[in-house]
Structures are given as structure tokens and as C-alpha cells.
C-alpha positions, 0 to 999 in steps of 0.5 A, a space after each residue: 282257974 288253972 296257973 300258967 308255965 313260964 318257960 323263961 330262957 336265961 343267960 348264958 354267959 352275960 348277965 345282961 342278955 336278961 330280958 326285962 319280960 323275964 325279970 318281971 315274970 321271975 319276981 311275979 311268979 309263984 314258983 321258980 322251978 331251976 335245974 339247980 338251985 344253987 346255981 340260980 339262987 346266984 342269979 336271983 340274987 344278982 336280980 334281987 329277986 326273992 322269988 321261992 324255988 324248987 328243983 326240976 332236973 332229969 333225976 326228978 323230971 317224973 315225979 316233980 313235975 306231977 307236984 308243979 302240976 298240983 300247983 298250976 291247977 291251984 291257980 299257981 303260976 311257975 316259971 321254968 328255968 335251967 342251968 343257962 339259955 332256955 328251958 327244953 333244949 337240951 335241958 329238962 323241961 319237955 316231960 313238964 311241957 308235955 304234961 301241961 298241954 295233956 292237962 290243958 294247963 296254959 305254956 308259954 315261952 320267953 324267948 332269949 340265949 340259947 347257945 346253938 343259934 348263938 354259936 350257928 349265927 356267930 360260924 359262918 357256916 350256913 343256916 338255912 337248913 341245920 340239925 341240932 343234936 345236943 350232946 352225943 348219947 353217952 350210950 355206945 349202941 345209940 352214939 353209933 346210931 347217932 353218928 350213922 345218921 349224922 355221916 349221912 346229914 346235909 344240913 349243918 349240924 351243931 353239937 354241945 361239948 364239955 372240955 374234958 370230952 372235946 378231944 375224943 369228939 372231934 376224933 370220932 366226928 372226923 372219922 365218921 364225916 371226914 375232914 369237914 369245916 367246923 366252927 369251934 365256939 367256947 364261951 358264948 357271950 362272955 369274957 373270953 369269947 372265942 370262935 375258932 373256924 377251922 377243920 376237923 383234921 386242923 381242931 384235932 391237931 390244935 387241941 393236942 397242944 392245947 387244952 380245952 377249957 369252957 363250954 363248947 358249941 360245935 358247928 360242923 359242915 353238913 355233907 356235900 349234897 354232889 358228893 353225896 349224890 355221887 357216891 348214891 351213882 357209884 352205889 348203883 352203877 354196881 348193879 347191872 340195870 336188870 337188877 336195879 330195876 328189879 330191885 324196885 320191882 320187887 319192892 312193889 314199884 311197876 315195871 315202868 315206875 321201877 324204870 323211871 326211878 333206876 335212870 334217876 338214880 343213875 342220872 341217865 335218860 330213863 331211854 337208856 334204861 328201857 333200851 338195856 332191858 329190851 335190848 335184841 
């Protein structure tokens, strides 16, 4: 019978946000699989837990994950756990899930910290509907990408940063969505805790005269969903309606779909339409 992986969240500033399911999981397992061992040998230690590790990362997650599986399928439990907070997101783990659920190997989670719904909840900023992006790519083709879709987002969006790229975050997030609300999080759960809720024009000035130091969570308004109409209305008000029908039409919508579809974009009757274009 094949083992089970534990996905075990961790803490990501106070210790004691532990979960006592995960303590016990940690010492019963057979393996503890860390992104870096040196770091969590500290919070083992701390737990006096005495359970054998291994190292799982993104330089290795292909080829260590076939061994992990080797040990699942000799009845073998392993527990996964990153750096702080729960395993996958925006941590190694995916690639291993993935492989786990393609060999019918049994995956659970323990839930626990994860510090985008930390920072989200502590904002102020809504959290009905939001997107969680990570870290920005590093890669300039695919940030631009990013960025591009993120202009756009209505939801609230969340983001991670290190000190020594905050700066040069907040830039380019203010000229890609203007001077939103922001929600500046550092050091989630411990000591020094602090939420900083401000704009992004007020952040830029704020970190010129003071260094950023910790860990970051940003969470940023989303885009207004008027403004965001508006400027779709000012978008096809440069059309003549003549050629915001064809448009549609010549894009596969009949004539009286292609219609409908005009006037709800101008936000006009769908009359006004039909008379414009069978005027005498």
C-alpha cells in the first residue's frame, strides 16, 4: 500500500501558530522533505522533533521528487514542508503534488500560516474577489506580460517582495496601475509587525527616506470596475457605430447580435444603434 504526502504549512513568524496536527504528522512521518534544511532543522529542534529530512527545492523539484515517490510507493509517509507557510504556494511543491495525484499516491494538506491571506485579512483592503501573483517574474518579457494583465485586474491583488526590490516594485507598480490604495505588510506574525496602509505615490516617497527591511506582502486595490468601464466607452465612442457593428460582424456575430453587442458597449439603447445605421 502506497504512503500518504503530507503538505504541512509552517509558521511564518511565531512559532506557536503550529498546529498541533502538524507537530504530531512531523514526528510520525518518515520523511520530512524541506526546502532548506538548515533552516528547518532549527524548527524541529525547537519542536524536539527528530524526524530524517531531505531537501526538495526548485533547483531539484524534477529529479527529487521521482525519489520521494520511490518512497510513497514503499508504504513510506512524507511530509512537505518550505521555508514558512504552506507548501505550493509560491514554494516548490506543485510539481511533487502533481506527480502524486498522476500515480494515484494519496495527498493531503494541513492547512495553517500562509502569508497572502494573513496580509489580505489584516489590509482593509476587500477580499471578496482578489489574485494572488507571487513574486513579480524576474524575466523582462514575461514581467511585462504580468504587469499588462495586472493594469487591467479588478480584484485586489497581492504580491510578495523582498527589502532589497521593494523600491523598484512600488515604481513600476505605480506606473503600471497609478496611484491605487495599498496595503504595505512586513513581518507577518512576529515582533515587529507592522501594516502600513497608504498609496502607492505616498509608499514611493515613505521608502526614499526609509529603508525597507523584512519580508513584504503587498496588497494593492484593484482596478475601479467605472473607470475601467468608462475608458472601454471612450475606447469605442472613437469608432463611428458603422464600424463598431462591423467590427463584430466581421468576427462571426450576425447583424443583429453584432447590434446588441455595440449599444451595450456604448451603454446606449440598442434603438440608437439600429436607427444610426438605417438612418435615410
Amino acid at each position: 500500500m502506497n504512503g500518504t504526502l503530507y503538505l504541512c504549512a509552517t509558521p511564518i513568524g511565531n512559532l506557536g501558530d503550529i498546529t498541533g496536527r502538524v507537530l504530531q504528522t512531523l514526528n510520525e512521518a518518515d520523511m520530512i522533505a524541506c526546502e532548506d534544511t538548515r533552516g528547518s532543522l532549527r524548527l524541529l529542534s525547537h519542536f524536539d522533533i527528530h524526524t530524517p529530512m531531505t531537501s526538495y527545492h526548485e533547483f531539484n523539484k524534477y529529479d527529487k521528487a521521482h525519489t520521494i515517490i520511490g518512497m510513497l510507493k514503499e508504504g513510506k509517509n512524507v511530509a512537505l514542508i518550505t521555508d514558512a507557510g504552506t507548501p505550493v504556494i509560491s514554494d516548490p511543491g506543485e510539481v511533487l503534488v502533481r506527480m502524486c495525484r498522476e500515480e494515484g499516491i494519496n495527498v493531503t494538506s494541513l492547512p495553517g500560516p500562509c502569508a497572502c491571506i494573513t496580509a489580505l485579512s489584516l489590509s482593509g483592503i476587500p477580499g471578496r474577489r482578489f489574485c494572488f501573483e507571487g513574486f513579480l517574474p524576474h524575466d523582462k518579457k514575461e514581467r511585462a506580460f504580468v504587469l499588462t494583465e495586472l493594469k487591467r485586474e479588478s480584484r485586489t491583488i497581492i504580491l510578495y517582495e523582498a527589502p532589497h526590490h521593494l523600491k523598484a516594485t512600488l515604481s513600476v507598480l505605480y506606473e503600471t496601475l497609478g496611484d491605487r490604495e495599498i496595503a504595505i505588510c512586513r513581518e507577518l506574525t512576529k515582533r515587529f509587525e507592522e501594516v502600513k496602509l497608504t498609496t502607492l505615490c505616498e509608499a514611493l516617497g515613505f521608502y526614499e527616506e526609509n529603508e525597507p527591511r523584512g519580508e513584504y506582502v503587498l496588497v494593492a486595490a484593484g482596478r475601479d470596475p467605472e473607470e475601467a468601464a468608462s475608458e472601454e466607452r471612450r475606447k469605442y465612442e472613437e469608432l463611428t457605430i458603422e464600424e463598431h457593428v462591423k467590427q463584430y460582424e466581421d468576427g462571426g456575430m450576425d447583424h443583429k447580435a453584432a447590434m446588441k453587442q455595440a449599444a451595450l458597449d456604448r451603454g446606449i439603447p440598442k434603438r440608437e444603434i439600429y436607427n444610426a445605421l438605417h438612418k435615410t
